[in-house]
BAFI-3210 file (N, C-alpha, C; in Angstrom, 3 decimals, decimal comma, padded with zeros to 6 digits):
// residues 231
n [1|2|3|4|5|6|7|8|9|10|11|12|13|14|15|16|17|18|19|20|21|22|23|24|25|26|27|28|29|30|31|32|33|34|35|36|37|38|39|40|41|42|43|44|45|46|47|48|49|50|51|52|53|54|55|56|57|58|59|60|61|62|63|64|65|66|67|68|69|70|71|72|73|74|75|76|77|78|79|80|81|82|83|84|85|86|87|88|89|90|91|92|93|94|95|96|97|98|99|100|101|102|103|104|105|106|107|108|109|110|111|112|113|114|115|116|117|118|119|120|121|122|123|124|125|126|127|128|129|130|131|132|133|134|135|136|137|138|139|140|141|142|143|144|145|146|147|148|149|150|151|152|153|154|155|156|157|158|159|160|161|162|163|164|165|166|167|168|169|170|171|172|173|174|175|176|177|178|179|180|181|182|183|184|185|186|187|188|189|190|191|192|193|194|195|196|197|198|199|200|201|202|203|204|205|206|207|208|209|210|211|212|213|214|215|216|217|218|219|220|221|222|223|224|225|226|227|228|229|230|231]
n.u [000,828|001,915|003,690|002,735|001,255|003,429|004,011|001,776|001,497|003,463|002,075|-000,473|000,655|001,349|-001,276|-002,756|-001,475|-001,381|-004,203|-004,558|-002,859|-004,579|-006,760|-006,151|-005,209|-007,533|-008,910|-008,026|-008,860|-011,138|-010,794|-010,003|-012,194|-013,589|-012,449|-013,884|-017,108|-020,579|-021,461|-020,941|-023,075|-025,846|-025,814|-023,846|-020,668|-019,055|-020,435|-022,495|-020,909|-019,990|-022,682|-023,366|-021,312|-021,977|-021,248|-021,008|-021,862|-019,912|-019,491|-017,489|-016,325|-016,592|-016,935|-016,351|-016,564|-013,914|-013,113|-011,683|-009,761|-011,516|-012,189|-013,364|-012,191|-011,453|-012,803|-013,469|-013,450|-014,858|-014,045|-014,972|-016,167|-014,794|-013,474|-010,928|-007,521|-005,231|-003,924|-002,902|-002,586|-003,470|-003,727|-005,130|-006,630|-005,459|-006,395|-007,764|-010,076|-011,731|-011,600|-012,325|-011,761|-012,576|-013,870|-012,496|-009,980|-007,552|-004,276|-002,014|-000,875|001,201|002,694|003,525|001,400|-000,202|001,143|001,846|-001,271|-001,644|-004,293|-005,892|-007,555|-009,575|-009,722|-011,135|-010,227|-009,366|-009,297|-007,137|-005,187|-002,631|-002,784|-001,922|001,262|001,752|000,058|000,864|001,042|-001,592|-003,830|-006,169|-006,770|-008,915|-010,739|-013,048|-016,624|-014,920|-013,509|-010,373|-010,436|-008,541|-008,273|-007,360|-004,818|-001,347|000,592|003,445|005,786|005,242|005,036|006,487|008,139|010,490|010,556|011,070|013,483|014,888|014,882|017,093|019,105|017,762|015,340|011,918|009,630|007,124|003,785|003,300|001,425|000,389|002,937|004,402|006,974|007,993|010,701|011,129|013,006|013,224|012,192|014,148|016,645|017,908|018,911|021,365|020,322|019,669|021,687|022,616|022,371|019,682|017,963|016,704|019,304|017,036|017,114|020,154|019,884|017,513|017,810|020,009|019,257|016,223|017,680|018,788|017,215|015,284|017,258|017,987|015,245|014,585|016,875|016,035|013,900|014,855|016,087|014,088|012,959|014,132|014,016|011,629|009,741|009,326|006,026]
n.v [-001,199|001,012|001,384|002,199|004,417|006,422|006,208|007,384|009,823|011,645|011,610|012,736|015,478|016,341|016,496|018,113|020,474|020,683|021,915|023,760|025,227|025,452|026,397|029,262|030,046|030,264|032,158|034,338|036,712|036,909|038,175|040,720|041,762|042,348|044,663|046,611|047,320|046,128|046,254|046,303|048,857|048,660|051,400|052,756|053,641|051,030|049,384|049,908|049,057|046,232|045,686|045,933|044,132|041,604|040,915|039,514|040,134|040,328|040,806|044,138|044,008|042,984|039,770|038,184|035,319|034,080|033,170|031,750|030,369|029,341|030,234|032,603|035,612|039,117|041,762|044,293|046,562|048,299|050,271|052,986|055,311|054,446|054,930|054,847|055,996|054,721|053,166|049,794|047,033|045,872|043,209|041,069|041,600|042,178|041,944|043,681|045,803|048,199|050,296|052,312|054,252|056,400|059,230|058,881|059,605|059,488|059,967|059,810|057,438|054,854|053,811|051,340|050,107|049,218|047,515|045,384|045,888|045,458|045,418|047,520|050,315|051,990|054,267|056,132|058,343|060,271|063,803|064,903|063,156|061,788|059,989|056,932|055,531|057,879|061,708|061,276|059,307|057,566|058,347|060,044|061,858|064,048|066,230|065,956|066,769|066,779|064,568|062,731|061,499|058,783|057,704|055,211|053,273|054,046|052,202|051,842|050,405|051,463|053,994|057,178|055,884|055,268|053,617|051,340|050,675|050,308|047,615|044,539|043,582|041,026|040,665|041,379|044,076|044,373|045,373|046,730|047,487|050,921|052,841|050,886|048,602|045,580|043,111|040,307|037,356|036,947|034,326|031,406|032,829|033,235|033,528|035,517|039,024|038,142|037,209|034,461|032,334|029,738|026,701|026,794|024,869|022,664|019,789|019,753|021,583|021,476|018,264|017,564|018,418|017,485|014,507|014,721|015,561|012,976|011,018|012,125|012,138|009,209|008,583|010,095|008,196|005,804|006,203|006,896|004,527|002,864|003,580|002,984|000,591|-002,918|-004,882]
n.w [000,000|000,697|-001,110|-003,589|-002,624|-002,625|-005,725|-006,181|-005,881|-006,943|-009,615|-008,809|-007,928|-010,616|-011,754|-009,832|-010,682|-013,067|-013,345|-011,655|-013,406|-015,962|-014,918|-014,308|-016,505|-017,714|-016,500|-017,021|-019,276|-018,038|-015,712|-016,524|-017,453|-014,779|-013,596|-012,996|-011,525|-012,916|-016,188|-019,554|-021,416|-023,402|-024,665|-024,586|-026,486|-026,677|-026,215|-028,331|-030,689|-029,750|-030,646|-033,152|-034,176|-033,350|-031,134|-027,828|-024,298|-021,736|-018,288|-018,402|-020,789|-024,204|-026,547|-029,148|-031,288|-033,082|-035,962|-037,537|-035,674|-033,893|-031,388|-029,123|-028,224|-026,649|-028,204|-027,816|-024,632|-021,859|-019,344|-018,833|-016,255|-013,979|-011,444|-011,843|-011,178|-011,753|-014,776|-015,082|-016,376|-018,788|-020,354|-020,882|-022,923|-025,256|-027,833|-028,226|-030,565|-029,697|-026,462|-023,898|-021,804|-020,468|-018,146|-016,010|-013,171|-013,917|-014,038|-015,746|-018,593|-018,684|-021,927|-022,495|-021,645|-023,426|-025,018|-027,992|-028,076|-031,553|-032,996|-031,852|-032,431|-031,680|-029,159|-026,084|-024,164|-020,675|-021,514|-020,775|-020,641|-023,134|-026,133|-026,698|-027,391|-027,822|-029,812|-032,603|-033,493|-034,470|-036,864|-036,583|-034,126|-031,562|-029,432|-027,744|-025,548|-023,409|-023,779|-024,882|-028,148|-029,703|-033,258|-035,498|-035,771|-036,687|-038,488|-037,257|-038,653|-041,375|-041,234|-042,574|-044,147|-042,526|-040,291|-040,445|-041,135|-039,200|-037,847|-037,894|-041,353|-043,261|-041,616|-040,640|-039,744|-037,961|-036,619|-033,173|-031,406|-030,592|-031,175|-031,402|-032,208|-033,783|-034,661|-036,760|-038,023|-041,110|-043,889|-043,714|-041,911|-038,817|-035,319|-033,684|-034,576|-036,512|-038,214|-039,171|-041,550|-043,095|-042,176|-038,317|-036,379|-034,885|-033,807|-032,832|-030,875|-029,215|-028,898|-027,545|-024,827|-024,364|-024,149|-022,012|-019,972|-019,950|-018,996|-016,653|-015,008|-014,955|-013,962|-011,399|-011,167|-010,717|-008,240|-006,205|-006,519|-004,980|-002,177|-001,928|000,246|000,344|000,515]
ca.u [000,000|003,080|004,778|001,435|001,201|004,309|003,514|001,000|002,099|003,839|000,881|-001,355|001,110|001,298|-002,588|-003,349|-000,071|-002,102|-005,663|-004,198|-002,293|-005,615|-007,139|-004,865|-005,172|-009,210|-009,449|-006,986|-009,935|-012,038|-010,254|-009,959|-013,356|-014,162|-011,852|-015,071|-018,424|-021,215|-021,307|-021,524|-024,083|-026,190|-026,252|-021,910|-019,927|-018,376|-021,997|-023,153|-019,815|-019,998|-024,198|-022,419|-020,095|-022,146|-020,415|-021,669|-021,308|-019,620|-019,385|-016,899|-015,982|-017,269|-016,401|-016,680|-016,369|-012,863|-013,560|-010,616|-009,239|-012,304|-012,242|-013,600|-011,849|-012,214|-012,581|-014,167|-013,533|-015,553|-013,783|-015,487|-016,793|-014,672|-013,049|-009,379|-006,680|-004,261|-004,068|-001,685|-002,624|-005,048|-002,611|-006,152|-007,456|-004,575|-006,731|-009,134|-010,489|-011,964|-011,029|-013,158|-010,891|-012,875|-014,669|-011,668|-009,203|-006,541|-003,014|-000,727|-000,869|002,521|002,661|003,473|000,331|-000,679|001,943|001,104|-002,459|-001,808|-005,542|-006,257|-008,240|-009,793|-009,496|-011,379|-009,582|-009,785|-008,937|-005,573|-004,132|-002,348|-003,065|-001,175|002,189|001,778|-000,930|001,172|000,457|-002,643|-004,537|-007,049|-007,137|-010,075|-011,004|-014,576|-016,926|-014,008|-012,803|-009,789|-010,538|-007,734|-008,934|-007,329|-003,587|-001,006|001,710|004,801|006,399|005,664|005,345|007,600|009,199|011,744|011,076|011,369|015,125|015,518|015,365|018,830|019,418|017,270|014,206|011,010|009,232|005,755|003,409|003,522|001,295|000,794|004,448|005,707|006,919|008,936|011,726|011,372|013,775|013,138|012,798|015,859|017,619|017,750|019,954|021,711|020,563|019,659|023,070|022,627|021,578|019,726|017,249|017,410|019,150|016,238|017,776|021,522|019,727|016,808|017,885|020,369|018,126|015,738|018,170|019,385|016,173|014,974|018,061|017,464|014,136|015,362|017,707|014,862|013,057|015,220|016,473|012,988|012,558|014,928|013,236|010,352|009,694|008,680|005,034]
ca.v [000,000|002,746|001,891|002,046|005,170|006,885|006,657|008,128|011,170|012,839|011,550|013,822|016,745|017,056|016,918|019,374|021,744|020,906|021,970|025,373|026,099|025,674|028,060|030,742|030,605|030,530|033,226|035,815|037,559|037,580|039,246|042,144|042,174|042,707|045,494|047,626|046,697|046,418|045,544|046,906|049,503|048,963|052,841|053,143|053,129|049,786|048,288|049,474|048,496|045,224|045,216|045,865|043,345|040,609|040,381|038,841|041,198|039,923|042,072|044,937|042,835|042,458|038,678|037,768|034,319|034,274|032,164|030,768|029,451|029,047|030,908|033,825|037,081|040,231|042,909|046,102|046,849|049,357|050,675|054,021|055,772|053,261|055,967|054,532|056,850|054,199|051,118|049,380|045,760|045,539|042,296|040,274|042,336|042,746|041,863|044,784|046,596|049,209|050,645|053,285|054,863|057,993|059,262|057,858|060,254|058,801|061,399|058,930|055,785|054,773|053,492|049,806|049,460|049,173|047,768|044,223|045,961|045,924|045,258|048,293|051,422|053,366|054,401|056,883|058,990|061,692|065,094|065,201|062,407|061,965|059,035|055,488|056,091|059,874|061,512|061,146|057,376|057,771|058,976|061,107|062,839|064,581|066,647|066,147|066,722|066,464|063,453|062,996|060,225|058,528|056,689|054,888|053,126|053,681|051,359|051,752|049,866|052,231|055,670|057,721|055,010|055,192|053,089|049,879|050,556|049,798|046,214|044,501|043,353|039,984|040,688|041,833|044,495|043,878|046,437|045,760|048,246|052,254|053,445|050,259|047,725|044,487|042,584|038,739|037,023|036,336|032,927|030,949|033,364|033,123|033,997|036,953|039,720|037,395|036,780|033,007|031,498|028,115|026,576|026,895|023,642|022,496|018,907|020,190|022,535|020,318|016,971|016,947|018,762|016,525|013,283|014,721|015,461|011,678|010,375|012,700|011,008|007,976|008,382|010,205|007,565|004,729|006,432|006,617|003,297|002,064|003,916|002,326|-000,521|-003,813|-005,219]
ca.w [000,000|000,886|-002,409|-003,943|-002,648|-002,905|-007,201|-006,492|-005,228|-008,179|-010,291|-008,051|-007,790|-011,424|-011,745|-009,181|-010,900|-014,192|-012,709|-011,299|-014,844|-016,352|-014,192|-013,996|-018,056|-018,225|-016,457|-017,797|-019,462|-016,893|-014,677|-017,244|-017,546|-013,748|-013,330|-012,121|-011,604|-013,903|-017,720|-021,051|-021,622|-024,949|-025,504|-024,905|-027,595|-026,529|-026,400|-029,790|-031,734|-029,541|-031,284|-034,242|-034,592|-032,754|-029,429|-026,430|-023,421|-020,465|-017,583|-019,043|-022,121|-025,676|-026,982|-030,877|-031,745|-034,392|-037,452|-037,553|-034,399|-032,942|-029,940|-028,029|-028,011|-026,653|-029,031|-027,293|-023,301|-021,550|-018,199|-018,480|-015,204|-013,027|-010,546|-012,273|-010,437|-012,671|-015,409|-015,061|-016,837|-019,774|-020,933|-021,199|-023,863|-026,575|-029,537|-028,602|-031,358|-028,812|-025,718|-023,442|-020,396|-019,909|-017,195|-014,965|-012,834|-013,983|-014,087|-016,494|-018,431|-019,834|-023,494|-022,084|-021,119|-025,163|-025,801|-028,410|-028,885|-032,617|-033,197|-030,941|-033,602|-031,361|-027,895|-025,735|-022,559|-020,290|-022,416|-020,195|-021,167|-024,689|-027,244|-026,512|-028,319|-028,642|-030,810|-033,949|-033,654|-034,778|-037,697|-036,429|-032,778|-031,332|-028,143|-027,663|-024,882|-022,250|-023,986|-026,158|-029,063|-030,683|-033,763|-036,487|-035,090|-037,379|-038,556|-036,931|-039,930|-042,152|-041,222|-043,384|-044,337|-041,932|-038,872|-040,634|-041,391|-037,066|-037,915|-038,559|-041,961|-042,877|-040,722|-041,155|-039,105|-037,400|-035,833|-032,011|-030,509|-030,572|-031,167|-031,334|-033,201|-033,682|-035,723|-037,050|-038,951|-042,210|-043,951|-043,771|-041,559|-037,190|-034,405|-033,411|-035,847|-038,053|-038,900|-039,486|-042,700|-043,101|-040,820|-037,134|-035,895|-033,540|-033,349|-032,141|-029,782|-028,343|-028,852|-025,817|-023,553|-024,294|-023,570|-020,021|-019,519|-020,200|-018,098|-015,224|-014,811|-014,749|-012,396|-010,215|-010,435|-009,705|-006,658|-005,598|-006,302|-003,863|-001,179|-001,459|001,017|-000,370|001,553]
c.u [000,870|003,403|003,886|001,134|002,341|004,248|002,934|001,419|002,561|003,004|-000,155|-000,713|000,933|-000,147|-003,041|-002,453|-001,256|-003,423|-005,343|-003,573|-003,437|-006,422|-006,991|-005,018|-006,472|-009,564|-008,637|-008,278|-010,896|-011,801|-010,176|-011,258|-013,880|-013,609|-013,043|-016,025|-019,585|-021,194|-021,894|-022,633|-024,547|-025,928|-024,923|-021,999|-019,487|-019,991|-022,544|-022,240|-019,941|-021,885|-023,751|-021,985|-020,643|-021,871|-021,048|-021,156|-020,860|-019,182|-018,619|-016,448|-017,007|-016,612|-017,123|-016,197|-014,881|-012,952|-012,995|-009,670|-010,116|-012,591|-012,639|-012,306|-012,114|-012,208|-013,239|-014,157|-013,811|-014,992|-014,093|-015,915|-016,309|-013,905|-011,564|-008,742|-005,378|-004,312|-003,172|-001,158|-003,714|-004,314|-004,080|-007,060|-006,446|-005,405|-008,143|-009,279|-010,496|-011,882|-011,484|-012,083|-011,478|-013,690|-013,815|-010,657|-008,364|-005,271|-002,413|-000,790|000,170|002,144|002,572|002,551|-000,277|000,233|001,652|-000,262|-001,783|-002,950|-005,883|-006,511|-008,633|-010,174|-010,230|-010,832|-010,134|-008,975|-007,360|-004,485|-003,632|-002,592|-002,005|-000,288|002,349|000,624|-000,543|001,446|-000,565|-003,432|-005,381|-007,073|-008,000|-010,538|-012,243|-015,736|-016,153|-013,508|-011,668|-009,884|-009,707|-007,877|-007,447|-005,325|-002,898|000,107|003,169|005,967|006,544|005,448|006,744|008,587|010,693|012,064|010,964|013,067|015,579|015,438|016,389|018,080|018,500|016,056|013,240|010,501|007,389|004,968|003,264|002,402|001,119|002,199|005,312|005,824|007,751|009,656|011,758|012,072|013,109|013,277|014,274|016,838|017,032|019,303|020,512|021,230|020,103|020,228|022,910|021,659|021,074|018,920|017,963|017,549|018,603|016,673|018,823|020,905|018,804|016,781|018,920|019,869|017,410|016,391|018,582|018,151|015,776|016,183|018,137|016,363|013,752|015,729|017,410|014,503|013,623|015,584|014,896|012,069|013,243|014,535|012,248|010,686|009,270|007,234|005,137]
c.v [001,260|002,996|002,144|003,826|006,675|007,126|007,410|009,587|011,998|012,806|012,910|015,396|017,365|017,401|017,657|020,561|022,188|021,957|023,367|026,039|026,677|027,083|029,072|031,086|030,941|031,945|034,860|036,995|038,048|038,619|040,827|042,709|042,851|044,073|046,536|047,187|046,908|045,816|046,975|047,586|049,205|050,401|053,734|052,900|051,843|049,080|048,466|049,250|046,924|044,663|045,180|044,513|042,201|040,239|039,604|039,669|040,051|040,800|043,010|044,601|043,102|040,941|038,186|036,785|034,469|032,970|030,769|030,229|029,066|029,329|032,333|034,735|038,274|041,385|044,247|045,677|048,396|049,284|052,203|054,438|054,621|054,032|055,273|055,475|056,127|052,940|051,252|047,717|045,359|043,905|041,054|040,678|042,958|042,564|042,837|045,535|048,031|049,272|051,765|053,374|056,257|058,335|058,866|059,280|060,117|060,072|061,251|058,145|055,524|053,675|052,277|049,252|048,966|048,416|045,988|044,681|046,504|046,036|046,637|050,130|052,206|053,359|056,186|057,041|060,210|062,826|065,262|063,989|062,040|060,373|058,180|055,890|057,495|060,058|061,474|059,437|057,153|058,867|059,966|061,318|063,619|065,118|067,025|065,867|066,014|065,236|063,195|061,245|059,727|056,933|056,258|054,404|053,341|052,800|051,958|051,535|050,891|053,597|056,043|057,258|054,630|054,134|051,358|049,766|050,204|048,646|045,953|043,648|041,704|039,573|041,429|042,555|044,319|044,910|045,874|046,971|049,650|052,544|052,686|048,955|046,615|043,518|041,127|038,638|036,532|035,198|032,474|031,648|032,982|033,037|035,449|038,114|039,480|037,355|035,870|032,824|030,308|028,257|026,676|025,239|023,310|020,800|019,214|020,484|021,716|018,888|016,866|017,156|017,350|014,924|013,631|014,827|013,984|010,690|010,999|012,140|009,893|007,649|008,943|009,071|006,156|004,956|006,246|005,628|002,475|002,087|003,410|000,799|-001,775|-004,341|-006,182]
c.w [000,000|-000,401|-003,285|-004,069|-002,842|-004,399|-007,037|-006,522|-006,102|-008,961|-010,020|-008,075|-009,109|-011,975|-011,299|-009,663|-012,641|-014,063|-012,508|-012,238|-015,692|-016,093|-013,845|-015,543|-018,359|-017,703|-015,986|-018,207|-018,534|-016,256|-015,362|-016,940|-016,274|-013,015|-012,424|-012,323|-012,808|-015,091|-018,610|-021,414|-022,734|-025,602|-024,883|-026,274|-027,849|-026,945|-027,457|-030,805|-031,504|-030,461|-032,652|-034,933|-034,140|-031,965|-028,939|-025,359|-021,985|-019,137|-018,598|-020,300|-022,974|-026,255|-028,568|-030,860|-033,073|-035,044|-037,579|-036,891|-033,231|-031,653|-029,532|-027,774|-027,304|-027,727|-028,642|-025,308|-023,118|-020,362|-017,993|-016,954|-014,198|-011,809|-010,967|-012,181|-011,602|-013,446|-015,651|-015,706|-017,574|-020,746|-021,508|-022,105|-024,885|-027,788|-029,501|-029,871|-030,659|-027,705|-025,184|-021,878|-019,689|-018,937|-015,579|-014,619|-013,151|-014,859|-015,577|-016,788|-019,130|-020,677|-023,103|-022,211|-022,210|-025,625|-026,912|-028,543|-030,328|-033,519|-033,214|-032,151|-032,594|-029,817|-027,303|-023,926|-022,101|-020,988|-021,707|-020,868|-022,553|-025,240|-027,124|-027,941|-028,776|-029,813|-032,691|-034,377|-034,258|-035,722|-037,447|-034,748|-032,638|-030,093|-028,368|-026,485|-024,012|-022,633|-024,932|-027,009|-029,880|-031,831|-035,152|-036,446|-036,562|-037,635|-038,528|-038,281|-040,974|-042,667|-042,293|-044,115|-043,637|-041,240|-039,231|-040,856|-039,770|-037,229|-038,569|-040,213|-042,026|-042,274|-041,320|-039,850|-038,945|-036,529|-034,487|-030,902|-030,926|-030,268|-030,703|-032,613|-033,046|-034,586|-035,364|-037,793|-040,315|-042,279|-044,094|-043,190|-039,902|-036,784|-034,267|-034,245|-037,069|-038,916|-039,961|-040,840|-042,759|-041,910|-039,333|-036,886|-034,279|-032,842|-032,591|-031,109|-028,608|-027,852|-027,520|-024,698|-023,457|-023,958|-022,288|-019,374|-018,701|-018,856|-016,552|-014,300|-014,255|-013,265|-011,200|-010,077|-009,931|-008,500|-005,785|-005,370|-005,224|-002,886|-001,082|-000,820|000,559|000,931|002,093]
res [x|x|x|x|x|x|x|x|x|x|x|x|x|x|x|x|x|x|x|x|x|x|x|x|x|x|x|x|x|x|x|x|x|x|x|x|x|x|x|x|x|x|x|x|x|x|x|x|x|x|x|x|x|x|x|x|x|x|x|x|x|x|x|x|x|x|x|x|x|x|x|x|x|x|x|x|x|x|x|x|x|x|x|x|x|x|x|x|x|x|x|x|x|x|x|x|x|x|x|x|x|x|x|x|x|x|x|x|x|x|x|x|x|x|x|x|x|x|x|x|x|x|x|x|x|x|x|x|x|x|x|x|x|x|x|x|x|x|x|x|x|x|x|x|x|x|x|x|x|x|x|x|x|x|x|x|x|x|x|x|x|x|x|x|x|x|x|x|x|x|x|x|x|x|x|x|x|x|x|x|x|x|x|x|x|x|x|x|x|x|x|x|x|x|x|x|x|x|x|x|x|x|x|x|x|x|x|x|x|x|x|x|x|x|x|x|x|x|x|x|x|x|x|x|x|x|x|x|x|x|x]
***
């Protein structure tokens, strides 16, 4: 029965490690959503883009079904009128479309906080604060009834043509955000810079991990076989 139970034991640890990964990932969104009480007005902006577009309202949330990976999104968050002094983690809502902040005290929100919404078109704040990435991020700016509206993101990549020349040699630039952006390697190139030519070798690199791995294991578990008592 001990040695019986002793298996068990890591069996169980990694099930209950599994169980709490799970749940820590399901409800990423949520948590965005609950930021302040309430839900989605029909007669916001967020609530008639989310009527629009077909949403489903979930507390502060808009969720659209995506076609093609089959899953639930958010695409419009409403944190309007939430007494927000500061945000500091909208990370559960990067593939927003829309974005309502106004009505909120809030002093300062640094760029970060946007930063991976490359989805992210149009955003409403309080008249003090400036437009995620500065308002020359954005196509059209607007100070209207105490609110400033920044609609229409633009691409990092290829403003003026300049700010794609910041990737090295080999790479391709990617919009990453209001006033930001980011550098992949091209096909057939990886590593530093994207120096390297030729696939990445994922054998060389993974294949011994993966065998010390495998022998580590092992040699856990025969030690832990010794320990066990026979009945």
């Amino acid at each position: 029965m001990k040695a019986w139970c002793s298996q068990l034991k890591p069996a169980l640890l990694i099930l209950i490690f599994n169980l709490c990964f799970y749940a820590s990932f399901q409800l990423t969104e949520p948590q965005v959503c609950e930021l302040c009480g309430g839900a989605v007005l029909n007669g916001s902006v967020v609530g008639q883009f989310c009527a629009s577009s077909a949403g489903r309202v979930h507390g502060r949330c808009c969720f659209r079904n995506d076609n093609t990976s089959g899953h639930e999104h958010i695409i419009g968050l409403d944190l309007s009128n939430c007494s927000l002094a500061r945000v500091e983690d909208l990370q559960g809502a990067t593939e927003a479309l829309m974005i309502d902040l106004s009505l909120n005290p809030i002093i300062n929100i640094s760029d970060t906080v946007f930063q991976g919404f490359s989805e992210l078109n149009y955003v409403i704040l309080p008249q003090k604060i400036d437009c995620p990435g500065g308002n020359s991020s954005w196509e059209k700016v607007e100070v209207k009834a105490g609110n400033r509206l920044c609609e229409g993101q633009k691409d990092m990549c290829n403003q003026t043509g300049q700010l794609s020349s910041e990737c090295p040699e080999n790479s391709l630039c990617a919009p990453y955000g209001p006033g930001f952006f980011q550098c992949s390697c091209a096909d057939n190139y990886h590593g530093y810079k994207c120096l390297r030519e030729g696939t990445f070798p994922t054998l060389q690199v993974f294949g011994p991990l993966v065998a010390s791995t495998v022998v580590l294991s092992l040699l856990l578990w025969v030690t832990q076989r010794r320990k066990v008592k026979p009945l």
